[in-house]
C-alpha positions as CSV (number, residue, x, y, z in Angstrom):
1,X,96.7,-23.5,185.3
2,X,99.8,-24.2,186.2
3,X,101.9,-26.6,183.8
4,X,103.4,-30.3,184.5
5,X,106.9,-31.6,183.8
6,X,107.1,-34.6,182.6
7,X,109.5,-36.9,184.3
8,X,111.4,-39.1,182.0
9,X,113.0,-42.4,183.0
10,X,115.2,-44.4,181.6
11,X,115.5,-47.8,183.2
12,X,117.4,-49.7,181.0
13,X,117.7,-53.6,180.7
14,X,115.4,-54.6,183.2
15,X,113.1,-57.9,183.8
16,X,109.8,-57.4,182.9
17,X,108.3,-58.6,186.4
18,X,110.5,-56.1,187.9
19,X,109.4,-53.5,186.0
20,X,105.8,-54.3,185.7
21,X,106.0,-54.2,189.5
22,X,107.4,-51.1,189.8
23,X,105.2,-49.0,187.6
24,X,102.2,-50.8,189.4
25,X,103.6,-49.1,192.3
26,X,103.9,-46.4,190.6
27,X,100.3,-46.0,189.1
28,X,99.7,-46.2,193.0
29,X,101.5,-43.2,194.3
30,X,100.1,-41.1,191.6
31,X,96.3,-42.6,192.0
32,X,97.2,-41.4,196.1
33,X,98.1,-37.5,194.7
34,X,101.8,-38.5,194.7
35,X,104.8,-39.0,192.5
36,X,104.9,-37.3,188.9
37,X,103.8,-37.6,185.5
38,X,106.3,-39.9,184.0
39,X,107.7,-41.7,181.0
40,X,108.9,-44.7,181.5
41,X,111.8,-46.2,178.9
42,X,112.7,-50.0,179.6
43,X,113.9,-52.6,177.6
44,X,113.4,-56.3,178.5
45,X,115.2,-59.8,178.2
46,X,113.8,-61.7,175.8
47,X,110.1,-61.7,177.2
48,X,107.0,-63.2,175.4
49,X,104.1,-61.7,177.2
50,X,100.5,-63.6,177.2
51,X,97.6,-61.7,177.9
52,X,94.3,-62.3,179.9
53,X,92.6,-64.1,176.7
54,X,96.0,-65.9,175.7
55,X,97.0,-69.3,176.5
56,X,99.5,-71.7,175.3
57,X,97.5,-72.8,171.9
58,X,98.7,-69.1,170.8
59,X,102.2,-69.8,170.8
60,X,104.1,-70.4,168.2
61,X,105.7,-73.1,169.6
62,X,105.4,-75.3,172.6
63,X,106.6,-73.5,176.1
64,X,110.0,-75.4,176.0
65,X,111.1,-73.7,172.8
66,X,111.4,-70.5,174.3
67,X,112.7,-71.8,176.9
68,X,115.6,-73.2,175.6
69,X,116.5,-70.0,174.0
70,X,116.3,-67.7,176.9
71,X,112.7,-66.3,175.9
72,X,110.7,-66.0,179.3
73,X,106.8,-66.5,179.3
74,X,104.7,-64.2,181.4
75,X,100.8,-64.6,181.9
76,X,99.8,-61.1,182.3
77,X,96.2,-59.2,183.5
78,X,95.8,-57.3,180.2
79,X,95.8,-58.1,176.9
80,X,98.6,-57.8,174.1
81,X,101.6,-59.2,173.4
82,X,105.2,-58.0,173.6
83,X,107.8,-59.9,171.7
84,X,111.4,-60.5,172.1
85,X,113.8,-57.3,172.1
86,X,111.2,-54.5,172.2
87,X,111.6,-51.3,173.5
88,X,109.1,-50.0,175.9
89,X,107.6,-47.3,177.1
90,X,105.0,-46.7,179.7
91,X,103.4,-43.9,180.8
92,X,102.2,-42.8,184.4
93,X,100.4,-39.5,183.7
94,X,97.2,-37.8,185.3
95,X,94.6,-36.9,183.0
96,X,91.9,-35.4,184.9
97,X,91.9,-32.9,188.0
């Protein structure tokens, strides 16, 4: 069997739309028999994420706190939640033949 390199990428800052997007894309290309087993390393703005389940009872606060700080609000399709100034990191890797 031959062995796989993991690609590791480092994407910085970036939005967390943006990047949810692109690994989406991503996840495509290596669903299709493309791309590469890859890390992904991203850091987001200030970025309270609200999964399939959550709604705005969860928060903390009302939605124009975070606002007013910078501290974006994303419905998401999966559940979790990601808080402001975490570092990421996502994987895009192929576990079965």
């Amino acid at each position: 069997m031959a062995k796989t390199l993991l690609k590791i990428e480092d994407w910085g800052t970036l939005d967390y739309r943006q990047a949810f997007d692109q690994q989406a894309r991503m996840v495509q290309e290596r669903l299709a028999g493309c791309g590469q087993d890859t890390l992904i390393l991203v850091e987001h703005p200030p970025t309270v994420t609200m999964g399939r389940r959550a709604s705005d009872a969860d928060l903390h606060f009302p939605a124009s706190f975070y606002a007013e700080r910078g501290i974006t609000l994303r419905k998401i399709n999966r559940g979790g939640w990601l808080q402001p100034m975490n570092r990421d990191s996502w994987s895009r890797i192929r576990l079965f033949n």
